[in-house]
C-alpha positions in Angstrom: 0.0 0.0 0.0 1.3 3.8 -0.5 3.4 5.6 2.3 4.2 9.3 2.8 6.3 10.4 -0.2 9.7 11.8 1.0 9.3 15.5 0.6 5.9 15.0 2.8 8.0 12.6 5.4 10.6 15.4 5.6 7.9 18.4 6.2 5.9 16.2 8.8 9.4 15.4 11.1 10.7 19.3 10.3 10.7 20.2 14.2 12.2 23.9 13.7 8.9 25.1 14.5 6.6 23.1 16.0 5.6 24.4 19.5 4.1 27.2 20.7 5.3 31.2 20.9 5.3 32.7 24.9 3.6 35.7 24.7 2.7 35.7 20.8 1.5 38.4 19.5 -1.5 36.6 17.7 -2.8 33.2 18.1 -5.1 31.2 15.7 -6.7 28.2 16.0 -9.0 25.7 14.0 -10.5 22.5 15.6 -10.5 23.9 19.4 -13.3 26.1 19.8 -15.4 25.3 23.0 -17.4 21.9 22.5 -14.6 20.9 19.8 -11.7 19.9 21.3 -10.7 16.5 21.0 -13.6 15.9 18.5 -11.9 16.8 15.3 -8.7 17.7 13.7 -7.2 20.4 15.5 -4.2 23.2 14.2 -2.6 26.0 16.2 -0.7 29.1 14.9 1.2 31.5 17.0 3.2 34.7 15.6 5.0 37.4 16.7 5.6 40.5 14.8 8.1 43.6 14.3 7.0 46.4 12.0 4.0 44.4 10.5 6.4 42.0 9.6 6.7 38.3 10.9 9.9 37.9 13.7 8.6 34.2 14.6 6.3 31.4 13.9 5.1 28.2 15.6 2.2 25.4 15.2 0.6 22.8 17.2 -1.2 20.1 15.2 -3.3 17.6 17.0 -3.7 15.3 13.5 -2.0 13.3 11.5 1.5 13.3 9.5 0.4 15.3 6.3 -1.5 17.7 8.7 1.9 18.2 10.5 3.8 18.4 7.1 1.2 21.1 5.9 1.4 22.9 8.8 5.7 23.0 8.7 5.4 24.0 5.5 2.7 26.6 5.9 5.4 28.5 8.6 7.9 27.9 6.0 6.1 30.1 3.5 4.9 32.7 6.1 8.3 32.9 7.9 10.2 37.1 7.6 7.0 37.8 5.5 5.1 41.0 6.1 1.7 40.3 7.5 0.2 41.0 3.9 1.8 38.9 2.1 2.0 36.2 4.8 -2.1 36.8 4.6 -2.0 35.9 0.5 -0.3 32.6 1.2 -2.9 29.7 0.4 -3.7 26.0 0.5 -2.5 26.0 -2.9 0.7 27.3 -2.0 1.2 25.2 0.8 0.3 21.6 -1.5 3.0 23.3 -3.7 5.2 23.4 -1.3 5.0 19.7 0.0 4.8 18.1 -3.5 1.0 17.7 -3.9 -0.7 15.9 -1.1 -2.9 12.5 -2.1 -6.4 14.2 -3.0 -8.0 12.6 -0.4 -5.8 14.6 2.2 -6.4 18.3 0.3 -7.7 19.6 3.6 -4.8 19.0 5.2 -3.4 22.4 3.4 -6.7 24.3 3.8 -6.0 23.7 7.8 -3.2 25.1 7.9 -3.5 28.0 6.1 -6.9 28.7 8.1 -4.9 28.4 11.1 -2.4 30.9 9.8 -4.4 33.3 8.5 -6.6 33.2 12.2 -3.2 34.1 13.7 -2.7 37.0 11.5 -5.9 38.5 11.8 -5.4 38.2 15.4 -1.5 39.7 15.4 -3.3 42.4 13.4 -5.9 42.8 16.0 -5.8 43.0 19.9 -3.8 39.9 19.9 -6.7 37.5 21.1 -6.9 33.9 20.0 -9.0 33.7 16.6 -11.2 30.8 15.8 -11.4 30.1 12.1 -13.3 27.3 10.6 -12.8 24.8 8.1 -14.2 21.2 8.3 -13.2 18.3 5.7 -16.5 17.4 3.9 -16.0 13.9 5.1 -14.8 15.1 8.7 -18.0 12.9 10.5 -17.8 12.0 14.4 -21.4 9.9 14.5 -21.5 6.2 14.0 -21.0 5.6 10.5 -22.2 1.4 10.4 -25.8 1.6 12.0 -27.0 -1.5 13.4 -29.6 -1.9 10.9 -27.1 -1.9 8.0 -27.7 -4.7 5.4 -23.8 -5.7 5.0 -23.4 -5.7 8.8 -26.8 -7.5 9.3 -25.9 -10.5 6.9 -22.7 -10.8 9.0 -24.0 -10.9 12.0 -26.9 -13.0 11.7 -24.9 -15.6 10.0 -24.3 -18.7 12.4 -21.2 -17.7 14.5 -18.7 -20.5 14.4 -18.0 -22.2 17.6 -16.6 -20.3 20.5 -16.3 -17.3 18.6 -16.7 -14.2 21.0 -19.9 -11.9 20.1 -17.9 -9.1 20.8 -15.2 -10.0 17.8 -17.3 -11.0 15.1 -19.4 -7.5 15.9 -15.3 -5.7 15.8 -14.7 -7.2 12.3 -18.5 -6.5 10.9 -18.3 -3.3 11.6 -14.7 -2.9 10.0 -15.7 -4.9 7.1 -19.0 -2.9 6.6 -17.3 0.7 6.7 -14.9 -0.3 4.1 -17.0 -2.4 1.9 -19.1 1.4 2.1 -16.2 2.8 0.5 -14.8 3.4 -3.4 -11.9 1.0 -2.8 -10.9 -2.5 -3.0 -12.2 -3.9 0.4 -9.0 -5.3 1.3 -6.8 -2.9 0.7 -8.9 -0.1 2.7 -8.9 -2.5 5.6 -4.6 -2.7 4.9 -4.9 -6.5 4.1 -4.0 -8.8 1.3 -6.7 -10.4 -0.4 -6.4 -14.0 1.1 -6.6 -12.3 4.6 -9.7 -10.6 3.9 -10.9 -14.0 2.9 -9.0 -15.4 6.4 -11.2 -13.2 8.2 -14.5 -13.9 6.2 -13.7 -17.6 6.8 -13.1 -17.0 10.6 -16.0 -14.9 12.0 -18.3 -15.2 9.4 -18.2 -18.9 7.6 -21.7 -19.0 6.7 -22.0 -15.0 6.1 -22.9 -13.3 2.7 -19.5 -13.2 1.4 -20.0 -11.7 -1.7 -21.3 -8.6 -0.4 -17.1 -8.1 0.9 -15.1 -10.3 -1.8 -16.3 -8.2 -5.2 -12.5 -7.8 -7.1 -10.8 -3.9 -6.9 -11.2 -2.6 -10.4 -7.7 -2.1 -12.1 -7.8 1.8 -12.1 -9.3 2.0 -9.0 -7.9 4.8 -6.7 -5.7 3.5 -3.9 -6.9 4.1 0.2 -5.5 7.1 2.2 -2.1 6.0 2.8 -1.3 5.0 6.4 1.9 5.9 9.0 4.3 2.6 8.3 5.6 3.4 11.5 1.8 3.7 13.8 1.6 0.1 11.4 4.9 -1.1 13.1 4.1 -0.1 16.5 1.1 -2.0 16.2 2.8 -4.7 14.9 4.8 -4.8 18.3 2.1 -5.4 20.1 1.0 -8.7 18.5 1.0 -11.3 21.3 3.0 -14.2 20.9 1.0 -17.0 18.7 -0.4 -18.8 21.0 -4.3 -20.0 19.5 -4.5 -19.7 16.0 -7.6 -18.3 15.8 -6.2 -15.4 18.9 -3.3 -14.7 16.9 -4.6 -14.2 13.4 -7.2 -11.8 15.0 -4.6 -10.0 17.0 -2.3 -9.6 13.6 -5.5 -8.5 11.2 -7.0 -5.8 14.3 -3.0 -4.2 14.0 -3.0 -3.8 10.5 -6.3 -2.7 10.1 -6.1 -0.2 12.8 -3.0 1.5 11.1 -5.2 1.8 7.8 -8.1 3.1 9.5 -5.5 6.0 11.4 -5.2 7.5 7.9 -8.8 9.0 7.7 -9.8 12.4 9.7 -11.8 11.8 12.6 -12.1 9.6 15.7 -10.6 6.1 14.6 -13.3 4.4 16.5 -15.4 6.2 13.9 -13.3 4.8 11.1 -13.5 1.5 12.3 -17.1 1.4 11.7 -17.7 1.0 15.8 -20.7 2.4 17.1 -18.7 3.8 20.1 -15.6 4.8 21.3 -15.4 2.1 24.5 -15.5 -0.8 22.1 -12.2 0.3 20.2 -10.6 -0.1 23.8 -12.4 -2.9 24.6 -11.1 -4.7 21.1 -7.7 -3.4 22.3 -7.6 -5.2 25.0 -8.9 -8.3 24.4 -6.6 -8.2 21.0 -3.5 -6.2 21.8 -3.3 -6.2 25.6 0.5 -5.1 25.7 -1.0 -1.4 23.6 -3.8 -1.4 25.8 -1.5 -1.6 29.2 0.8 0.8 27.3 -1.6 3.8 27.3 -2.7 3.3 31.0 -3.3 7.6 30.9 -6.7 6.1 28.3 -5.1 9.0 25.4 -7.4 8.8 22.2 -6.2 5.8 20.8 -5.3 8.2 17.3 -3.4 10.3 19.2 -1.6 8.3 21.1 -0.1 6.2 18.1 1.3 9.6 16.5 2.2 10.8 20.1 4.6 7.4 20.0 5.8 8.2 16.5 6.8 11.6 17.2 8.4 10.8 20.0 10.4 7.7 18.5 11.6 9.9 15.8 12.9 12.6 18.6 10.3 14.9 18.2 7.5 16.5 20.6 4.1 17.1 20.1 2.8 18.5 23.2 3.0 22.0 24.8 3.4 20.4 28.4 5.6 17.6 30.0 2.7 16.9 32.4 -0.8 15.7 30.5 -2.6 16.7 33.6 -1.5 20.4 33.8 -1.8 20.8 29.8 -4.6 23.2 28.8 -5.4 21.0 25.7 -6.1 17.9 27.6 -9.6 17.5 26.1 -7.9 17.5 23.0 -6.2 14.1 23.6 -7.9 12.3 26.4 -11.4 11.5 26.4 -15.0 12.9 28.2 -15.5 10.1 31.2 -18.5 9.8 29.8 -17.4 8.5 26.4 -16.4 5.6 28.7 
């Protein structure tokens, strides 16, 4: 499946930047306006200014690895700019910049340039934090497999096979419907090979409408978002040691489909097909118990996989050593009552 290209790698882990101005004189923000935090993709913007020119520049990015690249190169292109022309720089500019991002990740580059532009107006102004807008058209936070859906009703009223868990077969229904739902080869949107998609199908579903899932990608087809290799191998870490078959396989599939499901905006529980955010954790740790002991703070499970990539790559994401005393803390740790 595709990766980041190399000029995007090299944006997303550009570091000179990333954090947050003290005292800046003008803050923008998109994604953390009251009642959004931690719901959607998230961009900050911080300037300070001489003269109506730009004297420094930092971003925050709560998203993933083109969002980061787009924002790095967005402060590339606004950096010693006067604030007019630093006000003309666009998304277009900003794809330019990074080699054209996949079509499916456009927004990305309308983010960050909303989030610059918000700190610009606001450097212009009294200096107080500006909210812009901008929303992906298929940025959605409800459920997006209903119980009542035909593909995930033929699944699940199939015969279950013996001593197969309610809770997995209901995991991989729900996976399998939100990407059969979708304009790519089932497989590779779930980031499996062919045979096992049919491994799964044979599995949890024996006597299931297969034909609903197993209809052949088209030749020209366009490829999935492309996943983090690196969120793919620190899921991969976490396989437990084969053991049970059946445990194993499960436990290998849930990693890579995760990683393929990180690639698309929004909750990954929403993603996943899930119909809430508890069973994601609940998979997690019946399935990958090692990544579920691992993030014993309960960080949104998205987050938490780029928090561990960032950092294995020497890099920081956060404004604050300590989670607890972080003023964006609703931006990476759940509502209690999401659990």
């Amino acid at each position: 499946m595709p990766v980041y290209s190399e000029i995007i790698r090299r944006w997303a882990t550009d570091m000179r930047r990333c954090g947050e101005l003290t005292d800046p004189a003008g803050t923008g923000e998109v994604g953390m306006a009251h009642g959004e935090a931690g719901t959607r993709i998230a961009v900050r913007f911080t300037v300070n200014t001489h003269a109506s020119r730009i004297t420094g520049i930092g971003y925050q990015v709560f998203g993933c690895g083109y969002s980061m690249a787009a924002c790095a190169a967005a402060a590339e292109l606004a950096s010693n700019r006067s604030l007019e022309e630093a006000m003309a720089i666009d998304a277009v500019q900003v794809d330019a910049l990074l080699g054209g991002l996949p079509t499916e990740r456009s927004y990305c580059a309308h983010l960050a340039a909303a989030a610059l532009h918000a700190a610009l107006v606001s450097a212009s102004g009294n200096a107080q934090t500006v909210q812009a807008d901008y929303r992906p058209r298929d940025e959605g936070h409800g459920p997006r497999v209903k119980p009542d859906n035909p593909v995930y009703r033929a699944l699940m009223d199939s015969a279950a096979p013996a001593g197969a868990l309610e809770e997995d077969r209901h995991l991989f229904a729900c996976l399998l419907t939100v990407a059969a739902d979708e304009p790519y080869d089932t497989a590779a949107a779930l980031g499996l090979e062919a045979d096992e998609l049919l491994e799964v199908l044979r599995t949890w579903f024996p006597a299931g409408s297969h034909e609903l899932l197993l209809i052949p990608g088209n030749p020209g087809q366009a490829p999935p978002p492309a996943y983090n290799e690196e969120v793919l191998q620190i899921l991969l870490s976490h396989v437990p040691p084969k053991t049970d078959d059946t445990f194993s396989a499960a436990s290998l599939h849930l990693a890579r489909m995760i990683a393929a499901r990180t690639a698309h905006p929004g909750h990954l529980w929403v993603a996943m097909g899930l119909f809430e955010r508890p069973q994601l954790s609940a998979a997690i740790r019946r399935l990958l118990p090692s990544l579920a002991a691992a993030n014993s703070q309960n960080m949104r499970w998205k987050r938490y996989l780029f928090k561990q990539v960032c950092e294995l790559g020497g890099g920081m994401m956060c404004k604050s050593p300590n989670c607890g005393e972080c003023s964006d803390y609703s931006i990476c740790f759940p509502d209690p009552d999401e659990e």
